[in-house]
C-alpha positions in Angstrom: -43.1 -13.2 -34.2 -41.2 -10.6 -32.8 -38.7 -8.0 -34.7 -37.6 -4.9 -35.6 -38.3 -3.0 -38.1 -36.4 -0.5 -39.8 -34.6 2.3 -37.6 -33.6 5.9 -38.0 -30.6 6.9 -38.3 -30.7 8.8 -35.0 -32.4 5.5 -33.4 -29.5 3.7 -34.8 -27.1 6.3 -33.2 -28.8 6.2 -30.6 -28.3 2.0 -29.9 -25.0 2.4 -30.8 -24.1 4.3 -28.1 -25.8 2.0 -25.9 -24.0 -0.6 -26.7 -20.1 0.9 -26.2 -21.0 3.0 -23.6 -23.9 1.4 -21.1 -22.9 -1.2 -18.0 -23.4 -4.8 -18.3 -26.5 -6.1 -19.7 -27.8 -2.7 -21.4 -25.2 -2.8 -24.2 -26.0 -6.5 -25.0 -29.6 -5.5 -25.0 -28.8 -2.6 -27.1 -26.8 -5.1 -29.7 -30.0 -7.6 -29.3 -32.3 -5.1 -31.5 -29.2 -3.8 -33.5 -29.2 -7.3 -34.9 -33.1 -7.8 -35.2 -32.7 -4.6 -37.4 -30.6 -6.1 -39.8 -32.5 -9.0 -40.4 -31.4 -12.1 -37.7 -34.2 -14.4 -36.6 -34.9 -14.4 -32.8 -33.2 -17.9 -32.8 -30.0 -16.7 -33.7 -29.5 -14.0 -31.5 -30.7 -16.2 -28.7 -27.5 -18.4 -29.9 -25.3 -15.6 -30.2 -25.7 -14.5 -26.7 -26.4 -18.1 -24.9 -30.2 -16.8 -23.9 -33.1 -18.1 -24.3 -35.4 -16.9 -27.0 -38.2 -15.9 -24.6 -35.5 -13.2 -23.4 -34.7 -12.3 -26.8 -38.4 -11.6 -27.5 -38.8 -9.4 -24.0 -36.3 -7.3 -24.6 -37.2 -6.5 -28.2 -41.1 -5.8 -26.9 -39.3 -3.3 -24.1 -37.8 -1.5 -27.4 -40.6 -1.4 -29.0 -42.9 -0.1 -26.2 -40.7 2.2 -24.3 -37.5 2.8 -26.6 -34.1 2.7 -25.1 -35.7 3.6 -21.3 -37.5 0.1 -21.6 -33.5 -1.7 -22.1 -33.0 -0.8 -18.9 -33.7 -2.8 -15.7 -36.9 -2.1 -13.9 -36.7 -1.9 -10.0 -37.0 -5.6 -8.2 -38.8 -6.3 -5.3 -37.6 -7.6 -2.2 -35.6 -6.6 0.6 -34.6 -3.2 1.1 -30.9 -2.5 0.4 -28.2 -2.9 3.8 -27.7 -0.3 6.0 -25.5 2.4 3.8 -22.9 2.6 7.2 -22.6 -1.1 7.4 -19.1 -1.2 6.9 -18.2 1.7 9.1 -20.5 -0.2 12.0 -19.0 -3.4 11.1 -15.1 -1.9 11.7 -15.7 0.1 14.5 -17.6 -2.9 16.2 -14.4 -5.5 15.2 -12.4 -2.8 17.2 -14.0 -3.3 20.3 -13.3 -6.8 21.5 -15.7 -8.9 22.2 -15.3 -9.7 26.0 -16.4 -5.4 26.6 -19.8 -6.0 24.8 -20.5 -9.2 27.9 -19.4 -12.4 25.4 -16.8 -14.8 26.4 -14.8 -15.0 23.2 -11.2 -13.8 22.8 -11.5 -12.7 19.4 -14.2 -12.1 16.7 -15.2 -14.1 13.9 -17.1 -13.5 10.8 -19.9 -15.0 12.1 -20.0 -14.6 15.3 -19.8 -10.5 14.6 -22.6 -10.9 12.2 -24.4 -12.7 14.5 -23.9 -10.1 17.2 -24.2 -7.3 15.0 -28.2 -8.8 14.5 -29.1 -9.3 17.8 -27.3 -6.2 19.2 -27.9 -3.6 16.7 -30.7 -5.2 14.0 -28.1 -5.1 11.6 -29.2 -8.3 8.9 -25.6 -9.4 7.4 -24.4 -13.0 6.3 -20.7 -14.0 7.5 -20.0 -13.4 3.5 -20.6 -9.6 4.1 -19.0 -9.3 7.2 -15.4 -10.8 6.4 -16.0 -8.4 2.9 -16.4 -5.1 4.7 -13.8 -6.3 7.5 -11.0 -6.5 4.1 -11.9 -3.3 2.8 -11.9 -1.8 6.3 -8.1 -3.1 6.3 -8.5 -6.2 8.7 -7.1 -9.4 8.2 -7.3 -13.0 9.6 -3.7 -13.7 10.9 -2.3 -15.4 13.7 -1.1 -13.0 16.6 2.7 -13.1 18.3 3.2 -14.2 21.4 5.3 -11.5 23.6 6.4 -11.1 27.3 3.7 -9.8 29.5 6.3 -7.2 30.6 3.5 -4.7 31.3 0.3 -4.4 32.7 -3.3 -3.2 30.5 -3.2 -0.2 29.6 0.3 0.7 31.2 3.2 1.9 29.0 5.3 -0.6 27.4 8.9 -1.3 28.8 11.5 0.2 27.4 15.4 0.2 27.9 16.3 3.6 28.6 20.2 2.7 27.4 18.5 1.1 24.1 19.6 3.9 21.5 23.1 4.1 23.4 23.0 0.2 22.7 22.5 0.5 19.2 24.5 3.1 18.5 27.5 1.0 20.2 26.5 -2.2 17.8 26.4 0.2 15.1 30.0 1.4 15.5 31.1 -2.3 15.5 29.4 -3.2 12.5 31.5 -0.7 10.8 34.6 -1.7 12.5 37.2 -4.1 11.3 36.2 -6.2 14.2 34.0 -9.5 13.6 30.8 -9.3 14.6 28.9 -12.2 16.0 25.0 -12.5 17.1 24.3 -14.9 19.7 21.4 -16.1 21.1 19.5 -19.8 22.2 16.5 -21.5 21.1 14.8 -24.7 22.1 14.0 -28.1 20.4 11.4 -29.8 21.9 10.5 -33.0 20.3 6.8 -31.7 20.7 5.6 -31.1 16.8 5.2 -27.9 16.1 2.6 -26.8 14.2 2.1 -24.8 11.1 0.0 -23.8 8.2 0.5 -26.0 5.6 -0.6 -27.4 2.2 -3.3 -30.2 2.8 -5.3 -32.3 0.7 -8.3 -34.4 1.6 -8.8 -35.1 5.3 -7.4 -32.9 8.1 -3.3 -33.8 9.0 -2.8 -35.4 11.8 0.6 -34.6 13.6 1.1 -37.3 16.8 2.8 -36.4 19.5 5.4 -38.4 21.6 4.4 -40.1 24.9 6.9 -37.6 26.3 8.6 -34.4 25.7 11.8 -34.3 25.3 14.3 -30.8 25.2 17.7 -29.9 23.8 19.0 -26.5 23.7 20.9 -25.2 20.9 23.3 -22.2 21.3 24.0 -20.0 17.7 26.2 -17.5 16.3 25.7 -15.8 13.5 28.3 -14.0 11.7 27.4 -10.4 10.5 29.5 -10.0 7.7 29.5 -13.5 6.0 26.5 -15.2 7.2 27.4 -18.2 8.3 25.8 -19.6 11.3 27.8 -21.7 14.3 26.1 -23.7 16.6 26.4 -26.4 19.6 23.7 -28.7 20.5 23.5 -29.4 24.8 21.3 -31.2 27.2 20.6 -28.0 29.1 21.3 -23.9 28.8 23.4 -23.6 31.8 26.4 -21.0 32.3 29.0 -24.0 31.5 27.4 -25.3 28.3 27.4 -21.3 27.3 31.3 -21.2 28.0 31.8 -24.4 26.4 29.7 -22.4 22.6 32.3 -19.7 23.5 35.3 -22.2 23.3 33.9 -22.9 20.0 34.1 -19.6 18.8 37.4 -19.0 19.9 38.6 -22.2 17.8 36.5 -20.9 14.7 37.7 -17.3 14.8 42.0 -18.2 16.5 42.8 -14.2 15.3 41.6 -11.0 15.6 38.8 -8.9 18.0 35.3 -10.7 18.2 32.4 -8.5 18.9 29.9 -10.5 21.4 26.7 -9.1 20.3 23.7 -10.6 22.7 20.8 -10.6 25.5 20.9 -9.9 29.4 20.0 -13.7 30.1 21.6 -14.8 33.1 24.1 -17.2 31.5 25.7 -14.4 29.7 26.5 -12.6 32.5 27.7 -15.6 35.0 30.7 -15.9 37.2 31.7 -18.5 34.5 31.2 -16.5 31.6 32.6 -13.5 33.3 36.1 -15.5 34.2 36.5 -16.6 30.7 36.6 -13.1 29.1 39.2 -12.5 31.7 41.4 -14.7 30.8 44.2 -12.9 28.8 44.1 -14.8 25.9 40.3 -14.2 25.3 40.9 -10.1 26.0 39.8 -10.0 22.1 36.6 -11.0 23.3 34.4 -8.3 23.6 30.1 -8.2 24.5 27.9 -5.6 23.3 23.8 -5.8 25.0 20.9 -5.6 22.8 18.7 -3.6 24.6 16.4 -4.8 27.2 12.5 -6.0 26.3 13.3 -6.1 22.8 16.4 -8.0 22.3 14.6 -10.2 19.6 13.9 -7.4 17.9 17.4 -6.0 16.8 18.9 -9.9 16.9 19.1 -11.3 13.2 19.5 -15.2 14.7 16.0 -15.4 15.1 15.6 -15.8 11.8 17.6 -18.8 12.0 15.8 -20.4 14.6 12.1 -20.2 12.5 13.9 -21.7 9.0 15.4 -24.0 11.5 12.2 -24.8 13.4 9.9 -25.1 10.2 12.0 -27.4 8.0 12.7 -29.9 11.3 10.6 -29.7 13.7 7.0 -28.6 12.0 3.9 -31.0 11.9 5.8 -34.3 12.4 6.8 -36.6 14.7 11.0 -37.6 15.1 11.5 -40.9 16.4 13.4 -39.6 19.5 15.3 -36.6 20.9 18.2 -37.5 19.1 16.5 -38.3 15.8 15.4 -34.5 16.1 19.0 -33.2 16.9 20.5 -34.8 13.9 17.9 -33.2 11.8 18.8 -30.1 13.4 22.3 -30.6 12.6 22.1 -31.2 9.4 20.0 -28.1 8.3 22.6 -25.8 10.5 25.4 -27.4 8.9 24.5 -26.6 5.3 23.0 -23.3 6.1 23.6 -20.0 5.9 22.6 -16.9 5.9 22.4 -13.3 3.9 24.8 -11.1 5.8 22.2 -9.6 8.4 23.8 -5.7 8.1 23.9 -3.6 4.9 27.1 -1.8 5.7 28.9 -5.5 6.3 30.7 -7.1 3.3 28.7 -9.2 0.6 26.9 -11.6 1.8 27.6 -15.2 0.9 23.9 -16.7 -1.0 22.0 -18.6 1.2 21.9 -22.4 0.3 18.4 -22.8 1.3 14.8 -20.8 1.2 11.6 -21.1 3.0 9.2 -22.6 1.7 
């Protein structure tokens, strides 16, 4: 039988210590022969601590052969510990993408840099310990954004050289007594579109129709007050863009209306061009968002991802016009926080993303 006999008071300190202050197991091996000390059977400290009473008895041999050295663990066997630059190989590989090292992937994964990381530089890692060091190294797994190829590898990105004299000019409006009105177009194509969602059980399946099918919705959102005009058409043609700024006119009979939208070559048509020339639409006034980045510095957008995620994500509409209604519906009982702080309080928006 194996126990403890009586300590000293400076073994007793000693264990004590052990047990507040050492990691992990130590301290509970340090409490193990504190309790043998005081009397309890190898059976109940086994109990107390969910062990077996073989590892009750090992430990308290350890004390009593080698003190409070022999609490601690001994060194294991086996493989030798990973390389100590691992993580800073592992990031600096991630960085270099993997078409320049001869593979014909567009992206890494976990497991196929660990994979490359063995062959290439010996480097033993599991996929486990390759997405671990690519999180601490600040990586993430997210998809990318899709974005004009306005410039070639390498070469400088566009930019409108007007685009602070643009924004400067939007600015002033926003402060003006004027209404102020983002405009822009999206696309509903009665192709699902896809998104992450909650699934249980079996992969969703999303059909798809036999045959596309495209409407074009023109949108104005208002920068002071959030609410959101619209007018679903067949096509986005320079007389379907005249026939959204009849709208407006109707929705807003008094007072000057700031134009605030993209160089797309509806805007800017003979058409579009004769109405503002009318006098009775000289209150009508356009401001450009600057070029290769209109989305950017255009709130609307917004709109058109609620808009595309609650009606037209990962199901199928029975038709074109099963999907407009939809669409409809959502525009008609939404709205938005005013997109500009120095614009009056914005009405609460009457529905959130989920």
């Amino acid at each position: 039988m194996v126990k403890i006999g009586p300590l000293t008071d400076g073994q007793r300190r000693e264990l004590a210590v052990l047990r507040r202050r050492a990691v992990g197991r130590v301290a509970m091996r340090a409490q193990m022969v504190l309790l043998s000390a005081k009397g309890y059977a190898v059976g109940e400290i086994a109990a107390m601590f969910d062990l077996g009473e073989d590892r009750v008895r090992y430990w308290l041999r350890r004390y009593r052969e080698a003190g409070p050295d022999g609490l601690a663990d001994r060194p294991r066997p086996g493989r030798p510990p990973k390389d100590r630059l691992a993580r800073q190989i592992v990031d600096a590989q991630a960085s270099n993408p993997p078409g320049n090292s001869g593979l014909a992937h567009g992206c890494w994964t976990a497991g196929l840099l660990a994979a490359f990381l063995a062959a290439r530089f010996r480097l033993g890692l599991s996929a486990a310990s390759v997405r671990r060091y690519l999180h601490l190294a600040g990586w993430r797994w997210a998809r990318p954004r899709l974005e004009p190829a306005t410039h070639a590898p390498g070469a400088q990105k566009k930019v409108d050289p007007a685009a602070a004299t643009k924004l400067k000019l939007i600015e002033r409006a926003l402060a003006s007594a004027a209404t102020v009105l983002y405009l822009d177009e999206s696309d509903l194509q009665l192709l699902p579109i896809i998104r992450a969602c909650w699934q249980k059980g079996p992969r969703l399946r999303v059909p798809t129709p036999g045959q596309n099918a495209k409407r074009t919705i023109f949108g104005a959102l208002d920068a002071r007050t959030g609410a959101l005009h619209h007018l679903i058409r067949p096509r986005k043609r320079a007389v379907d863009f005249v026939a959204f700024l009849e709208r407006l006119a109707l929705a807003y009979p008094v007072g000057e209306v700031v134009l605030v939208l993209d160089n797309v070559v509806t805007h800017d048509a003979g058409l579009a061009r004769a109405w503002l020339a009318r006098p009775e639409h000289a209150r009508f006034r356009l401001l450009w968002l600057p070029k290769y980045a209109a989305h950017e510095h255009n709130p609307i957008e917004r709109a058109w991802g609620l808009l595309k995620d609650a009606v037209a994500a990962n199901r199928l509409h029975g038709s074109i016009d099963a999907l407009t209604a939809a669409a409809e519906r959502f525009l008609a009982e939404t709205r938005l926080n005013a997109p500009h702080p120095a614009t009056a309080a914005a009405a609460a928006p009457t529905r959130r993303a989920a």
